[in-house]
N, CA, C and O of each residue as an XYZ file, in Angstrom:
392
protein
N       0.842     -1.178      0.000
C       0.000      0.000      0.000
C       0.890      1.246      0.000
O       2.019      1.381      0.473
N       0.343      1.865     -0.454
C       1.199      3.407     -0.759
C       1.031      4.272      0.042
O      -0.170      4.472      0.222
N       2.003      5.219      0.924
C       1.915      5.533      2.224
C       1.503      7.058      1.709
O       1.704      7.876      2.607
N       1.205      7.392      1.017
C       1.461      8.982      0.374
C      -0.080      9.991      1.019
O      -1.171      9.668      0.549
N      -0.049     10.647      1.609
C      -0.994     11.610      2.629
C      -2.568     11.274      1.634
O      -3.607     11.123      2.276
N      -2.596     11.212      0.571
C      -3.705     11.033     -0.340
C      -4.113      9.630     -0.098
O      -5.254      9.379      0.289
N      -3.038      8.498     -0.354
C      -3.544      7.212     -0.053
C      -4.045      6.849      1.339
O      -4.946      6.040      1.560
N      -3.377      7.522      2.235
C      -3.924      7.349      3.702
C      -5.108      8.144      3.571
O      -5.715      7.918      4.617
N      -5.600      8.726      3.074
C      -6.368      9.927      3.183
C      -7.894      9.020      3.036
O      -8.909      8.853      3.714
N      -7.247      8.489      1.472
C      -8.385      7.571      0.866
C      -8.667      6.189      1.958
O      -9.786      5.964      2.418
N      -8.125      5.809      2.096
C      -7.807      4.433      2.957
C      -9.162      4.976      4.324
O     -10.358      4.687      4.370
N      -8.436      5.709      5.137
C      -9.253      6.386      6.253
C     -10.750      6.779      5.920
O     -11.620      6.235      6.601
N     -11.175      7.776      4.822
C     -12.165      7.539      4.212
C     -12.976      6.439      3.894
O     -14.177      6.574      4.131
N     -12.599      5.408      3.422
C     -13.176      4.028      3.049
C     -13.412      3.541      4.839
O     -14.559      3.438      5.275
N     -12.333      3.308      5.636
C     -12.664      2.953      6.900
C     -13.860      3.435      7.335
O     -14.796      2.649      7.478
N     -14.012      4.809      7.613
C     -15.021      5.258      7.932
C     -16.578      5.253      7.463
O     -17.606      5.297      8.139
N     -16.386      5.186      6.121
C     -17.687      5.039      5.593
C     -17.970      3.350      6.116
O     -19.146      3.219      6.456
N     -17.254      2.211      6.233
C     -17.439      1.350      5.869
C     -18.048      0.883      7.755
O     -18.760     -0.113      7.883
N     -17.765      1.488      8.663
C     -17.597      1.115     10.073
C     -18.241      2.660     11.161
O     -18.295      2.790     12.384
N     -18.636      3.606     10.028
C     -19.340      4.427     10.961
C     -20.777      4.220     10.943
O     -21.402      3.936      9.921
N     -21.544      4.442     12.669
C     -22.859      4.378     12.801
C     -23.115      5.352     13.880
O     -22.349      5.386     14.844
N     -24.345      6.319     13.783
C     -24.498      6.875     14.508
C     -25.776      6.889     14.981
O     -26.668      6.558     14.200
N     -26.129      7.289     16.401
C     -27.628      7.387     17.181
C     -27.881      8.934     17.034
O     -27.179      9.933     17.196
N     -29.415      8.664     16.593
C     -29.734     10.207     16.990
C     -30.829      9.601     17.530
O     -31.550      8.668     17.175
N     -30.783     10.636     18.848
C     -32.172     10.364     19.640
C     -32.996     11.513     20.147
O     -32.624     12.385     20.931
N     -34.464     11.347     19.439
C     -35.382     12.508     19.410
C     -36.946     11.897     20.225
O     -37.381     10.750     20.128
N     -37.544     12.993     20.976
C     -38.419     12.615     21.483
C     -39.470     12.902     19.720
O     -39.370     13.804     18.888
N     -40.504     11.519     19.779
C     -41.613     11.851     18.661
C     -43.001     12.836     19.590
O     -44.161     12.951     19.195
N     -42.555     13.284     20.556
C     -43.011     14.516     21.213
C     -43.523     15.716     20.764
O     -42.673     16.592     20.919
N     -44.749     16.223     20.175
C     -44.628     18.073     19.646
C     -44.754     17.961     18.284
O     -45.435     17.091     17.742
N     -44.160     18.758     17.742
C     -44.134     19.355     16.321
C     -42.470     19.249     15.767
O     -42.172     19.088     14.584
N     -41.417     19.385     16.969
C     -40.023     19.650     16.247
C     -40.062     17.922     15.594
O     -39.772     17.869     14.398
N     -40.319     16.841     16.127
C     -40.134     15.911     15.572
C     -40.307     15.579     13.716
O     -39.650     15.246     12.730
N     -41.656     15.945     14.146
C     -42.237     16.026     12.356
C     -41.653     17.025     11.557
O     -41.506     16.823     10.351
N     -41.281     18.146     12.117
C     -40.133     19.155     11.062
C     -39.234     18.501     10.830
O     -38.917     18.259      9.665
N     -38.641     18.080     11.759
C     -36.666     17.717     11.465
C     -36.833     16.122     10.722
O     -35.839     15.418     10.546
N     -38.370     15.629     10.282
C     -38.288     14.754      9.289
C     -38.708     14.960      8.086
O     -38.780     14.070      7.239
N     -39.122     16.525      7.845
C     -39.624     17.184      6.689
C     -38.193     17.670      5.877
O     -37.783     17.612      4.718
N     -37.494     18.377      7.685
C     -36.322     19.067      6.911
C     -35.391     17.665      6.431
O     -35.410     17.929      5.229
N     -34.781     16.674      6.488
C     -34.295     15.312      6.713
C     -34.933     14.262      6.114
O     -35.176     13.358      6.914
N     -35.248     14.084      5.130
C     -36.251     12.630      4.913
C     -35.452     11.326      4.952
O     -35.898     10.187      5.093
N     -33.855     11.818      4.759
C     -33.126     10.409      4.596
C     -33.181      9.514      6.434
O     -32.800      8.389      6.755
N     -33.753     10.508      7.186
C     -33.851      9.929      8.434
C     -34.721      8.919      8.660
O     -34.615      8.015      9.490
N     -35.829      9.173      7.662
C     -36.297      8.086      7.757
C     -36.162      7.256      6.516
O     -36.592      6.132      6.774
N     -35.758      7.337      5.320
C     -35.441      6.831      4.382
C     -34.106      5.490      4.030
O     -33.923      4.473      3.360
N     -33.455      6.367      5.000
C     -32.038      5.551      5.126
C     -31.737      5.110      6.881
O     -30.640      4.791      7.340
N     -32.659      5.176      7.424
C     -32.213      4.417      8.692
C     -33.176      3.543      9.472
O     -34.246      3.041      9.129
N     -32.543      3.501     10.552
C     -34.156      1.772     11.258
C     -33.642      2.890     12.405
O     -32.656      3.320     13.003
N     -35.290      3.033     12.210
C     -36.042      3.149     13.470
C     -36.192      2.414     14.475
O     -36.894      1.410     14.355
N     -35.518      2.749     15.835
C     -35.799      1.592     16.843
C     -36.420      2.204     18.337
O     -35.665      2.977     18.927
N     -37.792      1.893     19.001
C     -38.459      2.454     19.504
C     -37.960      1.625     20.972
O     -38.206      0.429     21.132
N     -37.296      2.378     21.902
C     -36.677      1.371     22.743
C     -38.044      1.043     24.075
O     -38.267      0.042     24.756
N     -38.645      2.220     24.014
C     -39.538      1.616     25.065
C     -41.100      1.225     24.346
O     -41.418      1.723     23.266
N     -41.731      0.566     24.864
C     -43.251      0.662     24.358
C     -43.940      1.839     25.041
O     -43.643      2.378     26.108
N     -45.360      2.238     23.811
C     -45.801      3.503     24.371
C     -46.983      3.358     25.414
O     -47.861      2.496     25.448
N     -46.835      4.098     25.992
C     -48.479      4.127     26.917
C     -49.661      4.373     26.350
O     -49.750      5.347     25.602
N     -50.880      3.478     26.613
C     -51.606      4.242     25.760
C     -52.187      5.442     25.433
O     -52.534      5.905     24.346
N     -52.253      6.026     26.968
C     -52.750      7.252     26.833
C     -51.987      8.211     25.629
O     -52.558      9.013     24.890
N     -50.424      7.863     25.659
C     -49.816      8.771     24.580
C     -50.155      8.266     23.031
O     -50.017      8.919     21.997
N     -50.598      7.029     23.170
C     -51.046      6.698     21.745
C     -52.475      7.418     21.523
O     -52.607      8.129     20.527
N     -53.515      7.257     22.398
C     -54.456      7.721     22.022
C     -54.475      9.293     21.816
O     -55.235      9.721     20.947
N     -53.619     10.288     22.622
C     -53.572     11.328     22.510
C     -52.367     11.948     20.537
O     -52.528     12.905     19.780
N     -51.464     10.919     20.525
C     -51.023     11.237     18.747
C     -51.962     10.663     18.333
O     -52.232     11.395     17.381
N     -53.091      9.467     18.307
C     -54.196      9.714     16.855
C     -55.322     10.916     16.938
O     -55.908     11.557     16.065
N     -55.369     10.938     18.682
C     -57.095     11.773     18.387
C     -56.266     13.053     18.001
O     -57.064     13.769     17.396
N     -55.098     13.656     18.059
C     -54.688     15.159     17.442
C     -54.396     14.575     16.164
O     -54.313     15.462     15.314
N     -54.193     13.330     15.662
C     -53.823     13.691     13.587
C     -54.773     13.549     13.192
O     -55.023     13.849     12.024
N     -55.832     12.943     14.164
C     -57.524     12.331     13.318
C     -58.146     13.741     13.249
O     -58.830     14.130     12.302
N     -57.807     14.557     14.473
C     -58.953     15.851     14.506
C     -59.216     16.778     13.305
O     -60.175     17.527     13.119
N     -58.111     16.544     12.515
C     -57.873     17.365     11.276
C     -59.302     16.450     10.244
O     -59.951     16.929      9.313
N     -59.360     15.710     10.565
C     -60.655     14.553      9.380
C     -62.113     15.341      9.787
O     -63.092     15.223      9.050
N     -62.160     16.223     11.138
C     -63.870     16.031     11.527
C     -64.759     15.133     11.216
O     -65.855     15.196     10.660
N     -63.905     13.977     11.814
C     -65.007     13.305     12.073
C     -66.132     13.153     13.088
O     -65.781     14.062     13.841
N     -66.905     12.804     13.484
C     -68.130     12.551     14.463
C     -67.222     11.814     15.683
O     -66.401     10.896     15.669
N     -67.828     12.746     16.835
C     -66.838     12.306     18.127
C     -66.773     10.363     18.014
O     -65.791      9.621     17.980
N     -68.405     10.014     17.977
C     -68.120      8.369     17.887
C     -66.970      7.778     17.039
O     -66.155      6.904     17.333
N     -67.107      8.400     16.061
C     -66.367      7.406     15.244
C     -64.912      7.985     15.372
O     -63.957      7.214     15.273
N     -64.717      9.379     15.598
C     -63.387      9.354     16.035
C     -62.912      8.441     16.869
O     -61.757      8.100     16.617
N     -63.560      7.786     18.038
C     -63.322      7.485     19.239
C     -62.855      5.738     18.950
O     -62.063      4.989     19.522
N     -63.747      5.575     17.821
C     -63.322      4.145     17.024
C     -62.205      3.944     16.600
O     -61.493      2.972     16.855
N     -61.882      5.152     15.687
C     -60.538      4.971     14.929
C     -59.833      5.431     15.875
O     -58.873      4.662     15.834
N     -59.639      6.114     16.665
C     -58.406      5.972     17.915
C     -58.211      4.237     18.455
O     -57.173      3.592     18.600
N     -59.439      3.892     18.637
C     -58.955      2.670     19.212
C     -58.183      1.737     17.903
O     -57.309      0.935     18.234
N     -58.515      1.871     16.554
C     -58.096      0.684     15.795
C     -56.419      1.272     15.828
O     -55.551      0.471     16.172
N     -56.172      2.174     15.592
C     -54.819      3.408     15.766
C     -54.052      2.423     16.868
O     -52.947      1.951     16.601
N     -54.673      2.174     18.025
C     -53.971      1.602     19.050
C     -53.767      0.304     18.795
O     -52.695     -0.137     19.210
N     -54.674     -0.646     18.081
C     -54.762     -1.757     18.324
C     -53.717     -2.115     16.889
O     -53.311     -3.271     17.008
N     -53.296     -1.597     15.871
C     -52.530     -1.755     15.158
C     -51.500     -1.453     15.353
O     -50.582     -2.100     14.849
N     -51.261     -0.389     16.136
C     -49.688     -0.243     16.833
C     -49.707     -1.631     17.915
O     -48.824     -2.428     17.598
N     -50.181     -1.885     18.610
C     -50.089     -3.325     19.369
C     -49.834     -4.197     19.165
O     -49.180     -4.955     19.882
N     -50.448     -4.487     17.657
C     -50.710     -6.037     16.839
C     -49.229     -6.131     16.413
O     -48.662     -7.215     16.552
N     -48.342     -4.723     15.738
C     -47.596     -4.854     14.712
C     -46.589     -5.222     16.082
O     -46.170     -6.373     16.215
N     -46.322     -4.391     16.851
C     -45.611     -4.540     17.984
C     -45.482     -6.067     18.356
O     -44.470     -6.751     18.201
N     -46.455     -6.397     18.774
C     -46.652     -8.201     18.997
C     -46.052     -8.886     18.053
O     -45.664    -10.001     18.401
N     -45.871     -8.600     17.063
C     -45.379     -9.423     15.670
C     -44.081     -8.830     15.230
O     -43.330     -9.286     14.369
N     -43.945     -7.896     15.846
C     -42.337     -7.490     15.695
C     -41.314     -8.140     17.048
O     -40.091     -8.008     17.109
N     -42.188     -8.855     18.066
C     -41.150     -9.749     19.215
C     -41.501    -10.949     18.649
O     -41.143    -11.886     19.363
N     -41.977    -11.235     17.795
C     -42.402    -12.976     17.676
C     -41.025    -13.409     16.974
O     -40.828    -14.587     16.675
């Protein structure tokens, strides 16, 4: 191998691409979340998502009934599709430890 500041240069480069990984950790909390994946799409495009804790439900039911509220729908049936909202985050969850 050729010791010349360019070949190390290149060499180090290749290392790095080949052996770097990094964490970013964001609460899905608010509004900054959904920006910094508007501003960023490769965040979710190019990486795995890994949700280390399970959610409560109350916080599940509180992110569908605020993205559903935008539909006006009829309080009942909002109150439906919150629950299927939950029960599909559950199901997939269940089938993502199997």
């Amino acid at each position: 191998m050729d010791s010349s500041p360019m070949t190390l240069f290149g060499y180090f480069n290749e290392r790095v691409k080949a052996n770097l990984h990094l964490v970013v950790a964001m609460s899905p909390i608010g509004d900054t979340f959904g920006t910094r994946l508007r501003m960023f799409p490769s965040l979710i495009n190019c990486c795995t998502i890994d949700w280390f804790t399970a959610w409560p439900d109350d916080a599940l039911e509180m992110v569908a009934t605020s993205l559903l509220q935008e539909t006006k729908l009829e309080a009942s049936l909002l109150a439906h599709c919150v629950t299927v909202c939950k029960y599909f985050h559950h199901s997939i969850d269940d089938l993502a430890h199997r």
